[in-house]
MIMI-544788 format. One line per 4 residues: number of its first residue (from 1); their letters; for each residue x, y, z of C-alpha. Coordinates in nm, 3 decimals. Last residue first. Example, Ala and Ser with C-alpha at 12.3 -4.5 7.8 and 13.67 -1.06 7.14 Angstrom:
<nodes>
2> SA> 1.367/-0.106/0.714 | 1.230/-0.450/0.780;
</nodes>
This chain:
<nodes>
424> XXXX> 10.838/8.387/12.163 | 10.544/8.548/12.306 | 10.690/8.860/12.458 | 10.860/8.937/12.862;
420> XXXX> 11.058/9.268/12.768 | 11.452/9.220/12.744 | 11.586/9.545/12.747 | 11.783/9.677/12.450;
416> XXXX> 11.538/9.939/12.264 | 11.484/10.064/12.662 | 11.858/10.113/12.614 | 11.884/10.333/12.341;
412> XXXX> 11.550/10.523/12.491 | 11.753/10.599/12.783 | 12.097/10.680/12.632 | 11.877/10.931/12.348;
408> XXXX> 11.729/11.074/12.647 | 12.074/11.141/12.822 | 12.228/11.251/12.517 | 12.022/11.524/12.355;
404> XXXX> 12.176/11.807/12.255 | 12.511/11.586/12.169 | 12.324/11.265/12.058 | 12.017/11.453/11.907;
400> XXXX> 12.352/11.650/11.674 | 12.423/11.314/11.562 | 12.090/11.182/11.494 | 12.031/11.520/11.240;
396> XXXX> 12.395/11.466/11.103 | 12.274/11.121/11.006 | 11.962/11.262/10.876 | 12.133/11.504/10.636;
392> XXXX> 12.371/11.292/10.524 | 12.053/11.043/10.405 | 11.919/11.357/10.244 | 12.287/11.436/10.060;
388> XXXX> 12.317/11.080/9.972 | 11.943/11.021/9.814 | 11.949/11.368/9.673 | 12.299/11.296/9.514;
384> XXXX> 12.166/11.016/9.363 | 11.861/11.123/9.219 | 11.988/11.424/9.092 | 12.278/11.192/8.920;
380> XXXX> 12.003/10.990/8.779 | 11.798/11.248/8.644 | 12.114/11.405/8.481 | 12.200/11.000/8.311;
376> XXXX> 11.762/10.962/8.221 | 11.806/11.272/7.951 | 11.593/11.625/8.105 | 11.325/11.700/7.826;
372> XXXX> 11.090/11.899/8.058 | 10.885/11.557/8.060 | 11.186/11.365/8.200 | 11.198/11.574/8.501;
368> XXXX> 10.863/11.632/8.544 | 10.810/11.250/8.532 | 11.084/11.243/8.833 | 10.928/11.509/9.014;
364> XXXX> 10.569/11.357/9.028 | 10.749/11.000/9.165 | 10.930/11.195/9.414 | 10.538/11.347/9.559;
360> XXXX> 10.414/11.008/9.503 | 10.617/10.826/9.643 | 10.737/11.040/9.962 | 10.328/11.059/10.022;
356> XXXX> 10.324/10.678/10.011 | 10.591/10.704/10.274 | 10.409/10.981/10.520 | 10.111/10.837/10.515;
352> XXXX> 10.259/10.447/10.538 | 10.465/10.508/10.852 | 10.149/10.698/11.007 | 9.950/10.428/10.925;
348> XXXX> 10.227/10.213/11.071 | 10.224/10.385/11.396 | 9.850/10.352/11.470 | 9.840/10.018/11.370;
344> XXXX> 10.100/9.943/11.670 | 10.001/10.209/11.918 | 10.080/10.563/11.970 | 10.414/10.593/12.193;
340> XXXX> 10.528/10.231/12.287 | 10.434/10.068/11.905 | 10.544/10.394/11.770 | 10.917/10.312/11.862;
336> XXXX> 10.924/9.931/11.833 | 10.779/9.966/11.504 | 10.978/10.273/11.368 | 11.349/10.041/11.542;
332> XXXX> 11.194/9.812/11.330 | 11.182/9.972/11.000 | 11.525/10.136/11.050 | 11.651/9.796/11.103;
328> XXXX> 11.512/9.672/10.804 | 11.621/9.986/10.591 | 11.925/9.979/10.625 | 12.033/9.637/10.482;
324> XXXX> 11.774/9.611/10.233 | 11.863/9.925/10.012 | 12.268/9.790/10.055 | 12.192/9.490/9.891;
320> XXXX> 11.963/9.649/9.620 | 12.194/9.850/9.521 | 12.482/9.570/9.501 | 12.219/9.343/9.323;
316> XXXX> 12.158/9.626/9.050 | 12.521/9.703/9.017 | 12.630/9.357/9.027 | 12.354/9.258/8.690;
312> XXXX> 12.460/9.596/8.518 | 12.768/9.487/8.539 | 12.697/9.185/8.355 | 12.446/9.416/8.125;
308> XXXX> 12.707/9.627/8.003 | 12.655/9.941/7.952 | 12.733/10.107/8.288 | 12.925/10.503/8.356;
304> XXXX> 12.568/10.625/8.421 | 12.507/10.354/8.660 | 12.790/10.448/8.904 | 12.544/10.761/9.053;
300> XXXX> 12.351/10.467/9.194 | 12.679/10.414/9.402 | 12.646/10.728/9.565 | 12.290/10.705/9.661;
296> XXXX> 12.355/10.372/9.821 | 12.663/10.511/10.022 | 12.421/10.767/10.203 | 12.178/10.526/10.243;
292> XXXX> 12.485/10.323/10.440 | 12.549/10.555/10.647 | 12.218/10.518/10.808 | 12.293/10.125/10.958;
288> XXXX> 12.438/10.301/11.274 | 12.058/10.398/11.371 | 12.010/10.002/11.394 | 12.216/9.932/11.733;
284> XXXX> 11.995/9.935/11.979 | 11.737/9.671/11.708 | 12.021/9.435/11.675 | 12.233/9.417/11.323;
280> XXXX> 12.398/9.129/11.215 | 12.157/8.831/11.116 | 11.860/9.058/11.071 | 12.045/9.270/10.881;
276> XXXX> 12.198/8.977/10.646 | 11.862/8.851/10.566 | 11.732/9.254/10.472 | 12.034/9.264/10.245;
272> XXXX> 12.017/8.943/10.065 | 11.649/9.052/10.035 | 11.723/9.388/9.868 | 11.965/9.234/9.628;
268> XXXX> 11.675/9.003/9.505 | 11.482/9.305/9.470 | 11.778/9.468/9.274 | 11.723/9.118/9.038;
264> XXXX> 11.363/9.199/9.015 | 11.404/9.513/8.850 | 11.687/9.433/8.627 | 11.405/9.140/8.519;
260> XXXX> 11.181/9.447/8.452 | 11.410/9.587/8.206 | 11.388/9.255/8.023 | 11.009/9.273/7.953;
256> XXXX> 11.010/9.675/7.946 | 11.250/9.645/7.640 | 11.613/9.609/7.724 | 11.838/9.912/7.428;
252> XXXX> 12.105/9.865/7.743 | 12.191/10.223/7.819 | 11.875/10.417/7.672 | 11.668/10.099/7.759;
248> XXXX> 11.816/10.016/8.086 | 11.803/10.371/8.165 | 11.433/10.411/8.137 | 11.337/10.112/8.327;
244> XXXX> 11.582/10.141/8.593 | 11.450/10.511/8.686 | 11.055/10.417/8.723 | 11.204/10.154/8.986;
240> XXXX> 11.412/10.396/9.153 | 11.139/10.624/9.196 | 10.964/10.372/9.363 | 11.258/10.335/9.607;
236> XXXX> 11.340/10.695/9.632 | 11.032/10.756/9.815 | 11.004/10.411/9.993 | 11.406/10.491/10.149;
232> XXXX> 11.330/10.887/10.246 | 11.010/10.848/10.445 | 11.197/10.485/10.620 | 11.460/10.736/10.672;
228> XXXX> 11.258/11.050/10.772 | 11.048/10.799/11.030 | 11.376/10.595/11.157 | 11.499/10.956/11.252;
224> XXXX> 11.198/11.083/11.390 | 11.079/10.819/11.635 | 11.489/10.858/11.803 | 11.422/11.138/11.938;
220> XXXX> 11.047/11.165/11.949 | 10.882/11.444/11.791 | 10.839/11.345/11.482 | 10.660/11.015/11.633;
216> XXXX> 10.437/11.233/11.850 | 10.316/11.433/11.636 | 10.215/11.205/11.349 | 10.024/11.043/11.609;
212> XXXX> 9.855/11.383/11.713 | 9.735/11.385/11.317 | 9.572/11.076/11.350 | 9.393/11.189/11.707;
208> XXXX> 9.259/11.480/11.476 | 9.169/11.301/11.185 | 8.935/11.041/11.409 | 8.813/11.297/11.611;
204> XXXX> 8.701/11.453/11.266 | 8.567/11.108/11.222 | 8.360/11.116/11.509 | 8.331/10.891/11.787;
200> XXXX> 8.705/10.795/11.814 | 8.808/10.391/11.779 | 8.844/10.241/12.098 | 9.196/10.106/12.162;
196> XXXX> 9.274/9.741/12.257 | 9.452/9.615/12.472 | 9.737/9.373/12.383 | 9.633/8.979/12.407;
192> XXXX> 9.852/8.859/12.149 | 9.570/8.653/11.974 | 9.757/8.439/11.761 | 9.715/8.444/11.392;
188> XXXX> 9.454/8.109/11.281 | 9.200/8.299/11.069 | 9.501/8.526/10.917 | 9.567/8.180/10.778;
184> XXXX> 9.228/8.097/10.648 | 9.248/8.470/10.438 | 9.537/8.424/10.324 | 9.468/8.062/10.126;
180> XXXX> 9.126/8.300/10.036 | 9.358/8.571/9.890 | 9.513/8.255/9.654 | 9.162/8.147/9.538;
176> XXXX> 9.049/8.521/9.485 | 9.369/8.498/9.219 | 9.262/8.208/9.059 | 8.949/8.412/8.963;
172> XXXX> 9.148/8.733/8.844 | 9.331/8.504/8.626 | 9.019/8.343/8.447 | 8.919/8.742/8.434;
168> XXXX> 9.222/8.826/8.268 | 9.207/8.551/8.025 | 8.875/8.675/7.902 | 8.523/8.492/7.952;
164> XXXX> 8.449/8.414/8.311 | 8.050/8.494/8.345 | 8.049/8.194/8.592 | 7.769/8.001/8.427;
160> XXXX> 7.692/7.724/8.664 | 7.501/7.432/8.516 | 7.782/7.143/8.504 | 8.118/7.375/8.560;
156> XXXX> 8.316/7.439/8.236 | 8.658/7.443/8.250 | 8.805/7.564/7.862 | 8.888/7.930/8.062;
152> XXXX> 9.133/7.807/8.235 | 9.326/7.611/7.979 | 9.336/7.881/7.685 | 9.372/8.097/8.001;
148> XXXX> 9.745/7.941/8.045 | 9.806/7.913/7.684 | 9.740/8.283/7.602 | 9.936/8.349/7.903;
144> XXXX> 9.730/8.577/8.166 | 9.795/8.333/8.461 | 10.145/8.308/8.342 | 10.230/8.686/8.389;
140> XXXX> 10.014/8.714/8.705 | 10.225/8.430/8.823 | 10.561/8.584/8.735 | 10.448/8.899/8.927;
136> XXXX> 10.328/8.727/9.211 | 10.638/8.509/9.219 | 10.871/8.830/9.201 | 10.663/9.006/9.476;
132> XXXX> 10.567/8.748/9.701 | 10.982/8.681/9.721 | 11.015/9.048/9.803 | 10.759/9.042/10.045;
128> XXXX> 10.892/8.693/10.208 | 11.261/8.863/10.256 | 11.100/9.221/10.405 | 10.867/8.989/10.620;
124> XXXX> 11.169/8.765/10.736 | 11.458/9.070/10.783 | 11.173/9.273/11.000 | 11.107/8.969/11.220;
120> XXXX> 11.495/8.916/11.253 | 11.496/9.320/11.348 | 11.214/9.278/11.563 | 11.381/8.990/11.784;
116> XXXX> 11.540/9.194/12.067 | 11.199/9.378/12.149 | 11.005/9.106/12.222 | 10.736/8.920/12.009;
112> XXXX> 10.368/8.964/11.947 | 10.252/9.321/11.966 | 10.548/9.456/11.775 | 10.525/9.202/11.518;
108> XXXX> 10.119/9.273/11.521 | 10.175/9.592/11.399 | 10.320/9.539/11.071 | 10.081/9.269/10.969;
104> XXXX> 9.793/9.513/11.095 | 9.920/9.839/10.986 | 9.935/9.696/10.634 | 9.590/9.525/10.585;
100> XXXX> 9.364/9.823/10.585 | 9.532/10.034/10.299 | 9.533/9.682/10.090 | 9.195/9.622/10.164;
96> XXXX> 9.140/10.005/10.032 | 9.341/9.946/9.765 | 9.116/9.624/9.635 | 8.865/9.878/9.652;
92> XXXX> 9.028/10.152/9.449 | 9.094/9.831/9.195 | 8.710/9.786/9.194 | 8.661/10.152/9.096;
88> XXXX> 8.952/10.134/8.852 | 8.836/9.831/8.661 | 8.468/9.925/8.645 | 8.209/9.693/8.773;
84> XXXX> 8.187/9.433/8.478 | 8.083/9.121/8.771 | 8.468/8.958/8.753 | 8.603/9.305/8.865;
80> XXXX> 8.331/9.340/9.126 | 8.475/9.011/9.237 | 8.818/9.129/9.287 | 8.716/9.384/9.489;
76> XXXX> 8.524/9.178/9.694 | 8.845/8.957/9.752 | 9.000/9.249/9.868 | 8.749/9.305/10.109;
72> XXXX> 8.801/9.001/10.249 | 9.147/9.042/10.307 | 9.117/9.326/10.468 | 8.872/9.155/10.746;
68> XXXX> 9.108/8.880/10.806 | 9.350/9.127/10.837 | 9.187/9.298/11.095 | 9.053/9.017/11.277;
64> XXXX> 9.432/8.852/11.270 | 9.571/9.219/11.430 | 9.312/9.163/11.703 | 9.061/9.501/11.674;
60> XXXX> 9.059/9.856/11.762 | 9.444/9.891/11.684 | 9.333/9.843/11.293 | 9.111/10.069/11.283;
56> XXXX> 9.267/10.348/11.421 | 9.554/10.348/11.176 | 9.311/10.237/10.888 | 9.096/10.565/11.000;
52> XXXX> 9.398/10.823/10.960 | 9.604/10.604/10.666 | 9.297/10.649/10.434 | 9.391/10.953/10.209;
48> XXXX> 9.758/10.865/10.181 | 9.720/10.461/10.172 | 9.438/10.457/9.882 | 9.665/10.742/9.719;
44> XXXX> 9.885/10.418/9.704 | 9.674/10.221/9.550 | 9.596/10.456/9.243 | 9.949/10.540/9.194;
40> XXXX> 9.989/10.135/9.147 | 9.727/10.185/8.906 | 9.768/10.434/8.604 | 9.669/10.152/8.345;
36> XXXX> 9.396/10.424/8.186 | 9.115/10.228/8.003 | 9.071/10.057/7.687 | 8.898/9.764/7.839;
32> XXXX> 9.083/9.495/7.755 | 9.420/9.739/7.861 | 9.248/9.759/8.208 | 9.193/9.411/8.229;
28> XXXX> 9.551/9.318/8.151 | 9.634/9.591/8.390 | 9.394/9.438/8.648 | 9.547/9.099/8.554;
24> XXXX> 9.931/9.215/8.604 | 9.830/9.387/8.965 | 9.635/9.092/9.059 | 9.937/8.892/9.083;
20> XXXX> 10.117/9.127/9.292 | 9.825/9.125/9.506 | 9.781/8.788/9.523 | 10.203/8.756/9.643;
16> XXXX> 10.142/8.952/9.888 | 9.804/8.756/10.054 | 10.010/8.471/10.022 | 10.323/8.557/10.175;
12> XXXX> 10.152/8.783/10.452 | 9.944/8.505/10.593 | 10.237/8.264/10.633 | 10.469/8.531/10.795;
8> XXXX> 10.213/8.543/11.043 | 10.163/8.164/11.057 | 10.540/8.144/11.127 | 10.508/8.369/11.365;
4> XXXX> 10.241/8.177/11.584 | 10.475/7.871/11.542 | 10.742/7.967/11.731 | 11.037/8.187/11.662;
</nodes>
């Protein structure tokens, strides 16, 4: 990898770990202002609704440009936060920036190195995500510290009155600091001279050449499978999160504080896995990586039988592990895929659509769940055997393209395999 990626990786890192960050402070501002602390729901609707004109969007323009641009308009949502604008308006914004920015730094692998190396690409971004996550949550946490903001908020700049008066807003203003580190990065992201694609002249055109994206990745042979798994994974991910929390405190008696450390420790599982998949696992070879969803479901099933938090420490780690490892390739054999058949951007809005709509429609279910008076230990056997029966599913699905299909599944197979000239 040369330098270019490393200023990629660079850009995503900080703008990822400011918007983990900003997630604690706009709660913390949220709960300052009495209001409803339904957010992360809130961003991801952002990626449902918008995913037709951020796909298009971002393949009209250099990936950099693009998230360049995002970036900036997440700093303006931050902003309206500072200026009293109302929490969940200036969040939406922040979501649209968010919306904008993902097609672009998922794109612009597939635009910017060859085939061979997606995978290791995949295994970096998935590691540095993870790692923006846990920081960004931990700094968010001290930003908002009584003693932190006690600090912050004692600066006082000769003649300037900055209207900064709450420890979420002193965090919320650090916070623009570390989008801004981004945004000079995403400045200096290579130009990987791919043609561009004019955005449609209407924005029914705009739906409609959207929805012949989605079209065209279900209906490819292998397109389809990495789609339904990467659908399948960030739908029982979230869920999985929601699901943690309430069994570590029937089975553990953790609070949220130490139930989201469980949390974090799975997402340290996640990156051992996505390292170790880049290392081991080439992008012809990543549809053999589906098994193991099926084996993650199964062993989520083992946390009923847990009480102790040692084990509950392997089991979360082990989960995690096995989370990261299939789901990197999968991810990049999606990327390489929709990268050849619709465009880069255009492929990861689609990836994003129909993932965010996985969230929120399993997300729903789960809370229905629990709200018909279900106990966490059946919702987590559900969960589990959904998770390994859906993941069977698929693999039977990629099995039966092999038989029906063989020829064009050879061909594609070893397209994924060639050596195309990149920028490495």
């Amino acid at each position: 990898m040369n330098a270019g990626f490393y200023i990629i990786m660079a850009a995503q890192f900080f703008s990822s770990l400011a918007d983990n960050a900003l997630l604690v402070a706009a709660i913390a501002l949220l709960m300052q202002a009495d209001a409803p602390s339904w957010l992360t729901p809130y961003l991801k609707i952002s990626y449902v609704v918008l995913a037709p004109y951020v796909g298009a969007f971002a393949d009209r323009l250099p990936k950099g440009q693009i998230m360049f641009i995002a970036n900036s308009i997440k700093i303006l949502g931050c902003v309206a936060m500072l200026f009293g604008t109302n929490p969940m308006l200036a969040y939406a914004l922040v979501g649209l920036g968010a919306a904008a920015y993902s097609p672009a730094k998922y794109g612009i692998l597939t635009e910017y190195l060859p085939h061979r190396k997606l995978v290791i690409a995949n295994g970096w971004i998935e590691g540095l995500t993870v790692a923006s996550i846990l920081l960004g949550t931990v700094l968010g946490g001290i930003l908002i510290h009584a003693r932190t903001s006690g600090v912050l908020l004692s600066i006082d700049l000769p003649l300037v009155d900055t209207a900064i008066d709450t420890p979420a807003e002193a965090a919320i203003a650090l916070i623009v600091a570390v989008y801004a580190i981004a945004a000079v990065f995403n400045l200096h992201v290579p130009i990987t001279g791919v043609a561009m694609k004019p955005l449609p002249t209407r924005p029914v055109d705009t739906i409609k050449d959207f929805w012949r994206c989605v079209r065209h990745l279900w209906r490819d042979r292998l397109g389809q499978i990495s789609l339904a798994v990467t659908t399948l994974f960030w739908g029982a991910g979230a869920t999985l999160q929601f699901i943690v929390i309430e069994w570590a405190r029937v089975a553990l008696g953790f609070d949220l504080s130490r139930a989201a450390i469980l949390q974090g420790i799975t997402a340290i599982g996640i990156a051992i896995g996505a390292v170790l998949a880049s290392l081991w696992v080439s992008l012809d070879r990543s549809v053999k990586v589906i098994p193991l969803g099926i084996a993650m479901g199964v062993v989520v099933i083992v946390m009923i039988f847990v009480h102790q938090v040692w084990l509950a420490v392997i089991l979360m780690v082990l989960i995690g592990a096995l989370a990261g490892f299939f789901v990197v390739p999968m991810n990049a054999l999606l990327q390489h895929r929709g990268h050849h058949l619709v465009g880069a951007g255009r492929s990861i809005a689609v990836q994003n659509f129909n993932e965010n709509t996985s969230i929120l429609v399993m997300i729903a279910l789960y809370s229905w769940l629990l709200h018909v008076g279900h106990s966490i230990y059946l919702v987590i056997i559900a969960y589990g055997l959904f998770v390994a029966g859906a993941m069977t599913i698929v693999q039977w699905w990629y099995m039966r393209n092999r038989r029906v299909h063989a020829e064009e599944i050879e061909r594609l197979l070893a397209f994924a395999r060639s050596e195309v000239p990149g920028k490495n």
